[in-house]
N, C-alpha and C positions, 0 to 999 in steps of 0.2 A: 509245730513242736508242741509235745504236752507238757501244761505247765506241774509243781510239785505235786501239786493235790492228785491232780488226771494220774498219775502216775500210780498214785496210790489207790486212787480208785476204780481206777483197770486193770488193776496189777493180775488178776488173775487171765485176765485175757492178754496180757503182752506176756505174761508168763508164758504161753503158748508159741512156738517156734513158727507157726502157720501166718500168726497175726505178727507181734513182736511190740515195740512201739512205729512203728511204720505204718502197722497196718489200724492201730487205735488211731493214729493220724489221719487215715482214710476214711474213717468211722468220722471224727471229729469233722473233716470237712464237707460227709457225703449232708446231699440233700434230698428226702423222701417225702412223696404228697401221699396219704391215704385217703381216700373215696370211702367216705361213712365210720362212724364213730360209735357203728354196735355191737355186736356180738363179735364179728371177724374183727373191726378195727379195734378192740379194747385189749384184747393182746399183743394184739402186733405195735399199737402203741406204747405201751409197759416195753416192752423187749424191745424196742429200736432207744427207747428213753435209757435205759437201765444200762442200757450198751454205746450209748456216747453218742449215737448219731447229732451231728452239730446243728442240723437244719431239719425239723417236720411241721409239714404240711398237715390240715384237717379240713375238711370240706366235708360239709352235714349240714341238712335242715331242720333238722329233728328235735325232740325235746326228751328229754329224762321222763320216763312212766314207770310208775311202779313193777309193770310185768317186766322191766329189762332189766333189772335188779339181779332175776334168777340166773342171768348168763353174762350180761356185764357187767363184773364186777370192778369196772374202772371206778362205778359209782357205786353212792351210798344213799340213805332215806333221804337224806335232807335236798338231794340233787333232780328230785322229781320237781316237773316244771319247768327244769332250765334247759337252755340252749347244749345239746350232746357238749359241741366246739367247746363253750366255754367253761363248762364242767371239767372236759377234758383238758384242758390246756391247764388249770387250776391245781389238777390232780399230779397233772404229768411234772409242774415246774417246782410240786413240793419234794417230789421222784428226784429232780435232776436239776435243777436250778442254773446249770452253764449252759445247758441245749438253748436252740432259739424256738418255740413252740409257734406257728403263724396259724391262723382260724380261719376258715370262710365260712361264715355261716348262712349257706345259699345252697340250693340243688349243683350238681355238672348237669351243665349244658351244651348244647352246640357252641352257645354264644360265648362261651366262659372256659370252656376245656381246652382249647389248644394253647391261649395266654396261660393257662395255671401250668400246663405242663412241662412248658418252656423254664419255668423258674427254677424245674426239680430234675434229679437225676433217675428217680426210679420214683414210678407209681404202683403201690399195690391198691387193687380194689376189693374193696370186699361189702359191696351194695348186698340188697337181696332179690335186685330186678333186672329183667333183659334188656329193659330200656338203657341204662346204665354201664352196665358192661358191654354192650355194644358198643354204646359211642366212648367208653373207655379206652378199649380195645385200638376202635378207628383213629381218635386222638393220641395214643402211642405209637399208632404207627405213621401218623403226619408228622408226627412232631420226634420220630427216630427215641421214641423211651422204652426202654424193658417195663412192662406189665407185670406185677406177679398177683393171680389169682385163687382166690379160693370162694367157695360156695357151701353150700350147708342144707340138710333135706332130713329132721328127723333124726335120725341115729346115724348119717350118712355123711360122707363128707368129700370134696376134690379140692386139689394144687396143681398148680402149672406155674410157669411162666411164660407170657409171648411175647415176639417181636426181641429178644434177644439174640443179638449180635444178627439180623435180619433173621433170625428163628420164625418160626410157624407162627402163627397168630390165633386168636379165641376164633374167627371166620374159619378157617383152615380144617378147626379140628371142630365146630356147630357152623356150619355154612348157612343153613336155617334158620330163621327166627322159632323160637319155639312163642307160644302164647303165657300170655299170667298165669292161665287152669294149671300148665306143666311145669310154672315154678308160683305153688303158692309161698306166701308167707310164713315166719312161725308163729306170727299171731291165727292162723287160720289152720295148721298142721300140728304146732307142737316141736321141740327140740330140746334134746336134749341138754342140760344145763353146760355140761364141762363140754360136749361136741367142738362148739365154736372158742374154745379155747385152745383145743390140740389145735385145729385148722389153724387158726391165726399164727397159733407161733411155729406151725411149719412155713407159714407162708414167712412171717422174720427171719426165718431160717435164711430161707432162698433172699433173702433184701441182705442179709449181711454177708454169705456167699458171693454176690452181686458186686456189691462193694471191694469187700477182700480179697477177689479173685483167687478164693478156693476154693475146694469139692467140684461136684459134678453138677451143675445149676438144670433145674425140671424144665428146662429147652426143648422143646419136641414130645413129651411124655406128661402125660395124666396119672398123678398118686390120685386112686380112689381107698379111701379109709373108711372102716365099719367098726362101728365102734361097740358092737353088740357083738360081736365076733371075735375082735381086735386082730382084722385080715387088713393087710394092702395089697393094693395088686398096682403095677407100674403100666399103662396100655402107652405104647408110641404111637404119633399122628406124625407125619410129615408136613411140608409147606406146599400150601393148593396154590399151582400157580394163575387160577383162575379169580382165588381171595384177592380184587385188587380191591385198594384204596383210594378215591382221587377226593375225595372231599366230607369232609363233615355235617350228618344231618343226624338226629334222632327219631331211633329207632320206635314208633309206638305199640308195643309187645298188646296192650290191651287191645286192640281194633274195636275199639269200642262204636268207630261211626257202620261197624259192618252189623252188627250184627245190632245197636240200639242206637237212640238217640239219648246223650248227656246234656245231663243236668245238672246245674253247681247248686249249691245249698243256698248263694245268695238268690240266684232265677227262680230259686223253690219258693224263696220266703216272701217274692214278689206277688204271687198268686199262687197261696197253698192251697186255698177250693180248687184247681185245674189239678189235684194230684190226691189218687190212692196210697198212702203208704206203705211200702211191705217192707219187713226186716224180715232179713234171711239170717242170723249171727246166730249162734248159740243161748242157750239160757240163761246163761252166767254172764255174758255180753252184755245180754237185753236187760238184767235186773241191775247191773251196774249203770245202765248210762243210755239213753234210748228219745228220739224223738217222734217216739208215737207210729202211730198205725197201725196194721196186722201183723203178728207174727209169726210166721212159719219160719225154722231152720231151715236150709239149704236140704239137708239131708233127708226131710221129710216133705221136700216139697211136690215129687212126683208121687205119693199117696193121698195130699191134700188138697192139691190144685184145685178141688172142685168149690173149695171156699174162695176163689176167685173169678168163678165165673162171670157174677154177677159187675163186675168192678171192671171198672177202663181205666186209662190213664192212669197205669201203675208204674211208682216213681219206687224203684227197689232198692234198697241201703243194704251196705255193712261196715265194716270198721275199714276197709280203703278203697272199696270199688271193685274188685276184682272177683270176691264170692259173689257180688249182682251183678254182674257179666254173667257167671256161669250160671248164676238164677237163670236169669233173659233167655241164657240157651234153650235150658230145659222148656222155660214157657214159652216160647215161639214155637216151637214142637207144635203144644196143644192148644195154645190160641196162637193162629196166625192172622189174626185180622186184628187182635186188640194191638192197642198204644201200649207200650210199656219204657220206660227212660230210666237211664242208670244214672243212680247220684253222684256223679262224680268226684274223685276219691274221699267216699265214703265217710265215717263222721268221725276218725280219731281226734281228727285234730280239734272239731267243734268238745269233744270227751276231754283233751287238754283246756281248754281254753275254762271248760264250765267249772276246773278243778283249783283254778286259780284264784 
């Protein structure tokens, strides 16, 4: 039952013959985990808060940076350096104050995803890696939860939901792993600011549809959105009865032991004579915050290569790992005999830690 207040502060959604107070009651009892606390989760958090949901989940390892300021605007200046989780749960309970807000502030893991998703009724994810949504995905469908997904690329955007009501699944409709190179970051690409605010709160859309048990829920269909155009197009995927599921492992989108050998920043600082340094990052990267060695861009690296000839044991950085992967590619190319090892993800997080 909603008590007087609830009444009055949902009033414009039980006003609605669809919802009523019946269906605010549903709202008040569902329970929703979200997967990441940035760009996609900072709306969908606001709009599940704002609309009564009585239980949300947060799960992030992340910290507040100044660059996430431009798209998530859950936070504000002062919120740089803290934990996403506890920023967000801060922000969400001055929002809403009857919700119950719970935090994990830790990665999904194999080890950890199937216990979190048991707790909750619907999971949306909105990471920005393959690693992630794969065993998202895997984990909704062992543990029987609807998925609602969305993604982000630039000025580009996707929604689905999977594993609804035994619906199609993320496998079904990307049977493939694709690599890190084909989903970079927006630290490494760029995005637009308001982008991952449509996405998010389409993807709340589909979480309170979910709930409500009204409209046509994105079961079996991909909205791809352009937001430079402002086109959708709807594509349908069916269910691959070949997608099975029998167990939970993660997925490593990097293949990092294929193609280099890793190296963590603490193995670096063990013996930094055994290592050439190259930043691949941009210039604006490298003058904010940098641990030395050579600098080539990424982008300029197959014109320059030849300022590395001379150099072995080249340990190649950038701000997560995944643009010195694509370095490594390029230079295995034209030196195949040299050592070259990728920093393992790369130094954001040493850039947080020197800020505090």
């Amino acid at each position: 039952m909603l008590t007087r207040k609830e009444k009055q502060r949902y009033n414009r959604h039980t006003l609605l013959d669809e919802i009523g107070e019946v269906g605010q009651s549903k709202l008040k009892d569902a329970k929703v985990l979200v997967i990441g606390a940035g760009g996609l989760g900072c709306p969908v958090l606001q709009y599940l808060a704002a609309a009564g949901v009585g239980k949300i989940g947060i799960i992030d390892d992340d910290v507040v940076d100044i660059s996430n300021l431009q798209r998530q605007i859950l936070y504000v200046e002062k919120n740089v350096g803290e934990p996403k989780v506890i920023a967000a749960k801060n922000r969400l309970q001055k929002m809403n104050s009857a919700i119950d807000i719970v935090v994990y502030n830790e990665r999904l893991t194999a080890n950890n995803a199937q216990e979190l998703f048991l707790m909750y009724d619907i999971v949306v994810e909105g990471s920005d890696n393959f690693t992630t949504k794969y065993l998202a995905n895997d984990a909704a469908v062992l543990t029987n939860k609807p998925l609602v997904f969305g993604s982000i690329y630039k000025f580009d955007g996707q929604v689905s939901v999977f594993n609804y009501k035994n619906g199609p699944t993320y496998r079904c409709l990307f049977p493939a792993v694709g690599s890190a190179e084909e989903m970079p970051s927006c630290s490494q690409v760029g995005v637009l600011g308001i982008l991952p605010g449509i996405i998010g709160n389409l993807q709340a859309n589909e979480v309170l549809k979910i709930i409500l048990g009204i409209g046509e829920v994105l079961s079996g269909k991909l909205l791809l959105f352009d937001a430079l155009q402002m086109q959708t197009q709807l594509i349908p995927f069916s269910r691959d009865p070949e997608a099975k599921i029998t167990e939970l492992k993660e997925v490593n989108s990097l293949c990092a032991t294929a193609i280099s050998d890793s190296v963590t920043y603490d193995e670096y600082l063990k013996s930094p004579e055994c290592f050439n340094l190259l930043d691949v990052r941009n210039a604006e990267e490298r003058i904010a915050f940098s641990i030395g060695g050579l600098h080539i861009p990424l982008s300029q690296l197959e014109s320059r290569y030849s300022e590395l000839t001379s150099k072995d044991n080249l340990l190649v950085y950038c701000a997560s790992g995944i643009r010195s992967l694509k370095a490594i590619t390029v230079l295995k190319k034209i030196f195949n005999r040299k050592k070259i090892f990728n920093l393992a993800g790369g130094i954001q997080k040493l850039k947080f830690d020197s800020e505090r």
